[in-house]
C-alpha positions as a Markdown table, in Angstrom:
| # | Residue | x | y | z |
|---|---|---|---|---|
| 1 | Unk | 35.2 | -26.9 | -34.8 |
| 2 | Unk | 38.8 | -28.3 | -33.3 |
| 3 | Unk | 40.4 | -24.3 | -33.3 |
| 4 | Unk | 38.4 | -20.9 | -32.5 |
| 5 | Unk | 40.4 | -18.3 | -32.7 |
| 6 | Unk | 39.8 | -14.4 | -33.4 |
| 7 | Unk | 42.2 | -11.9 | -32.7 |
| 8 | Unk | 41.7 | -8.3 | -33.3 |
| 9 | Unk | 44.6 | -5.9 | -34.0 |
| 10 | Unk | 45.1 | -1.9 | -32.7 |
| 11 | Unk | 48.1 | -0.2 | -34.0 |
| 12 | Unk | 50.0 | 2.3 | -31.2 |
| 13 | Unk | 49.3 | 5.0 | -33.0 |
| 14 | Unk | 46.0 | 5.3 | -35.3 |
| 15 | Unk | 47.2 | 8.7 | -36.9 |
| 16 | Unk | 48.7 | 7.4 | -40.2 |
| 17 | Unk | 46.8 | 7.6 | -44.2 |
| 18 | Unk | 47.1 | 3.9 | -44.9 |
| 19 | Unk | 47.6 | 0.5 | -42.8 |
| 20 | Unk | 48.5 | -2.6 | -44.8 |
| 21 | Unk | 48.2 | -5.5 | -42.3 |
| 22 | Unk | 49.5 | -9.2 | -42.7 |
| 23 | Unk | 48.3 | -11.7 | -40.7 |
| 24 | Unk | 50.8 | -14.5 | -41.7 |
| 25 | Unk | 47.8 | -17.1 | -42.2 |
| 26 | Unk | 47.3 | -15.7 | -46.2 |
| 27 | Unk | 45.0 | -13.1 | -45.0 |
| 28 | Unk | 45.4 | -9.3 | -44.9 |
| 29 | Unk | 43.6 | -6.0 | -44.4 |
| 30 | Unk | 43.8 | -2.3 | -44.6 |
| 31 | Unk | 41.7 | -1.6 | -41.3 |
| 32 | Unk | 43.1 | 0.7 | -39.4 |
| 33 | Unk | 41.2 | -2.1 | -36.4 |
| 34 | Unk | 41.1 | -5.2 | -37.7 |
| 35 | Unk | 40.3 | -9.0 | -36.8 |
| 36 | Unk | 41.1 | -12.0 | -38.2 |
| 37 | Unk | 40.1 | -15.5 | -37.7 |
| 38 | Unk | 43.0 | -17.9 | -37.5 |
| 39 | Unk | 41.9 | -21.7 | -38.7 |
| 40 | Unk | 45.1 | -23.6 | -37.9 |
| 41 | Unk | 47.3 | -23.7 | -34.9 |
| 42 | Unk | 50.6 | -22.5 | -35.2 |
| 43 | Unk | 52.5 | -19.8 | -34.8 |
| 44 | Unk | 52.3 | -16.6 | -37.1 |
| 45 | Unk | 54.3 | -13.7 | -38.0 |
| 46 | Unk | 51.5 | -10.7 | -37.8 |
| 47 | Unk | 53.0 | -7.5 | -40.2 |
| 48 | Unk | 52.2 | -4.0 | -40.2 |
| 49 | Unk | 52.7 | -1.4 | -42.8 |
| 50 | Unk | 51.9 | 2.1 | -42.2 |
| 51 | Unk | 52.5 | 5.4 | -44.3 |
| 52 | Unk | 52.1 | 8.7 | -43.1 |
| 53 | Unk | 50.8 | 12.4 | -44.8 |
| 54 | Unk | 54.4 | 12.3 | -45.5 |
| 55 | Unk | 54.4 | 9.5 | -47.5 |
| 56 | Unk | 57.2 | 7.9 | -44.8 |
| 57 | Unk | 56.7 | 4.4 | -43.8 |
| 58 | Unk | 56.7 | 2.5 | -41.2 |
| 59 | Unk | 57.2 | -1.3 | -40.2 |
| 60 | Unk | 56.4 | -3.1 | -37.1 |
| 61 | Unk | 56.2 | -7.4 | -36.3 |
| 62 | Unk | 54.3 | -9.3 | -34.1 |
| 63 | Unk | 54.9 | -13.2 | -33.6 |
| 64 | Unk | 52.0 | -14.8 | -31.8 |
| 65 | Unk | 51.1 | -18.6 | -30.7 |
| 66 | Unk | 47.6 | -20.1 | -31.7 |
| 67 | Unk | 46.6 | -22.7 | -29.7 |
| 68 | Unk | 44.3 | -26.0 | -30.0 |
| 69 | Unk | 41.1 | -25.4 | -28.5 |
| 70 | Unk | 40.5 | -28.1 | -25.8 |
| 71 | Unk | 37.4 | -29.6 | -25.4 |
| 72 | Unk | 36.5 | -32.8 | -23.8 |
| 73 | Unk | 33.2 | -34.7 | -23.8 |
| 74 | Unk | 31.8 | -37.7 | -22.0 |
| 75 | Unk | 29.5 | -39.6 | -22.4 |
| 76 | Unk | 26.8 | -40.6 | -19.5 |
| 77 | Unk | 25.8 | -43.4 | -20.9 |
| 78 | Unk | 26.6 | -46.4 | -23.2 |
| 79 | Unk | 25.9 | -49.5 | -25.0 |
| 80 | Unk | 28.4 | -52.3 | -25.6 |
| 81 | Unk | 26.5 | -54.3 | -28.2 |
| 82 | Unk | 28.5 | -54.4 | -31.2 |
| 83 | Unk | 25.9 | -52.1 | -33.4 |
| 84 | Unk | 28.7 | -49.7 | -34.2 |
| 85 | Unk | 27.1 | -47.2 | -31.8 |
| 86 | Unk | 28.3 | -46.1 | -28.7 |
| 87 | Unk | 29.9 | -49.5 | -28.0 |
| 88 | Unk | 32.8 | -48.0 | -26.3 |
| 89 | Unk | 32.8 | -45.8 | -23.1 |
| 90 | Unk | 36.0 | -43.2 | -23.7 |
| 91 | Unk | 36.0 | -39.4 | -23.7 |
| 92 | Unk | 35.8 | -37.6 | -27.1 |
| 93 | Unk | 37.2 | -34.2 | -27.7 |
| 94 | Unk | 39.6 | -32.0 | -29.0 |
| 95 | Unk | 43.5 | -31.3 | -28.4 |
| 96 | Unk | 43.2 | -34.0 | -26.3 |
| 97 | Unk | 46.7 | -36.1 | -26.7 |
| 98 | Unk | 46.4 | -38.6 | -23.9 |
| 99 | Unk | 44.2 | -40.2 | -21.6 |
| 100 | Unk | 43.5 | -42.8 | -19.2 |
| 101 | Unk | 39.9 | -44.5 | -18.0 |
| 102 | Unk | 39.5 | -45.9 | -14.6 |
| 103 | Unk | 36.2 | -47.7 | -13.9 |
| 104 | Unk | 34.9 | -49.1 | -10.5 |
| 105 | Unk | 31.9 | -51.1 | -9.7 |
| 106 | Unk | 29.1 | -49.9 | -7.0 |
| 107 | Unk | 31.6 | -51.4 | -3.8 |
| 108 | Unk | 34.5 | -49.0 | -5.1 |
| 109 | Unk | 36.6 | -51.9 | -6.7 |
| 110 | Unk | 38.3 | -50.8 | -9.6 |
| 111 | Unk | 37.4 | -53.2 | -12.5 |
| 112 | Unk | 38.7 | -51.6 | -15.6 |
| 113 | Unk | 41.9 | -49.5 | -16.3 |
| 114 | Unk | 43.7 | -48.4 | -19.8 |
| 115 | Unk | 45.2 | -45.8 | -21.3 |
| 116 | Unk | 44.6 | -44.1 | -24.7 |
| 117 | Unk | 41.5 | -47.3 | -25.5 |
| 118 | Unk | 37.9 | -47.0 | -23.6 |
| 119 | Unk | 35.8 | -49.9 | -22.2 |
| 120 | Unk | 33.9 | -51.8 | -24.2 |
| 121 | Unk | 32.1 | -53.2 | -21.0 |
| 122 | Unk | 34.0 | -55.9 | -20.5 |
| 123 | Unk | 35.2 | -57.6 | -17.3 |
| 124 | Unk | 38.9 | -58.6 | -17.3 |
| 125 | Unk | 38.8 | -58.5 | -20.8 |
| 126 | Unk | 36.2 | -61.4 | -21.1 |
| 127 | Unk | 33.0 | -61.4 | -19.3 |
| 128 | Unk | 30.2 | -58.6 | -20.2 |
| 129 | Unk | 29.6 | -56.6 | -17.1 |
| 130 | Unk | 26.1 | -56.5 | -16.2 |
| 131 | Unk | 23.5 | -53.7 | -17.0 |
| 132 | Unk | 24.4 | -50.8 | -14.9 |
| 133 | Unk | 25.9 | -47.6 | -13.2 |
| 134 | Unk | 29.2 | -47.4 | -12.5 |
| 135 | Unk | 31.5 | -44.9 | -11.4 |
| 136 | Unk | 34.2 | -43.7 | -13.9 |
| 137 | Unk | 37.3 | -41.7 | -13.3 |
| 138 | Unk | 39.1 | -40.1 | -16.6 |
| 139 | Unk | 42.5 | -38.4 | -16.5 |
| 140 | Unk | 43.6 | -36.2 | -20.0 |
| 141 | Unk | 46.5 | -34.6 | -21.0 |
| 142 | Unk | 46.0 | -31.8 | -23.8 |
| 143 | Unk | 48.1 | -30.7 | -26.6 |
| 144 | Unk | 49.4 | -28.0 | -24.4 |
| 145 | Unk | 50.6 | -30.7 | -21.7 |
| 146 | Unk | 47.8 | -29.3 | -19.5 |
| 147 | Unk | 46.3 | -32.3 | -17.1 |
| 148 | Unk | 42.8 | -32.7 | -16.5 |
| 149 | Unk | 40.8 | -35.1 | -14.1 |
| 150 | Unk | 36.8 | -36.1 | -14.6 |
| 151 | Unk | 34.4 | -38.3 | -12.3 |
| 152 | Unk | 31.1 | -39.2 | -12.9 |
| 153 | Unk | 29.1 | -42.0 | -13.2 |
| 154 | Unk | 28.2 | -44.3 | -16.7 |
| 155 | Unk | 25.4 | -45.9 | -17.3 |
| 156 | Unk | 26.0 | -49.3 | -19.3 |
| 157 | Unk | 22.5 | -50.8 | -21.1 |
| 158 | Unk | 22.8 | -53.4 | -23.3 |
């Protein structure tokens, strides 16, 4: 899923008869300790309602920020043969806004680098590079501006 998100909810005071909560999302509930599971990022206005013995009420607001899970995957291994599968080495992922690949051959001589578009397992754009490991280096940028660097090594196969 691209967002998990539960939040649970505790009043200050757990004294009153009823609790009528909003979550801002569409959903409510009148548990005095409840949770609720936000979908979407975004940012919500959570409402409370509270009445007393009394019958006096009460009102309180809470604003809070849901965020983008990030997650980033790579791959250890690809083919570049134009069967629709796995033809490009890139990372895969969520939140992730930006990122760039760096490859190097086995001598440490970078022969691929682009930003936002993987290798297909070319060499300067042209000539296939030959069956393989290499050594990648990835650099992302999440939806939270949060930068992250991965090295490994990719296998190519044709």
């Amino acid at each position: 899923s691209e967002i998990n998100n539960l939040a649970w909810f505790k009043p200050k005071n757990q004294h009153y008869e009823m609790y009528a909560w909003n979550f801002g999302d569409g959903n409510f509930s009148n548990d005095m300790l409840p949770s609720n599971e936000y979908l979407m990022a975004g940012d919500y206005m959570v409402i409370l309602e509270v009445e007393n013995e009394q019958m006096c009420t009460s009102k309180d607001t809470l604003n809070i920020l849901v965020k983008k899970d990030y997650t980033c995957w790579i791959p250890n291994a690809f083919t570049p043969n134009n069967d629709g599968l796995d033809d490009v080495f890139r990372p895969k992922g969520n939140a992730i806004n930006d990122y760039s690949v760096f490859i190097y051959n086995s001598w440490g001589e970078l022969i691929f680098e682009n930003r936002n578009d993987g290798w297909d397992g070319k060499l300067r754009g042209v000539e296939q590079a030959p069956t393989g490991i290499y050594t990648y280096r990835i650099v992302t940028e999440d939806a939270n501006g949060k930068v992250r660097t991965y090295q490994g090594e990719i296998n190519l196969m044709l």
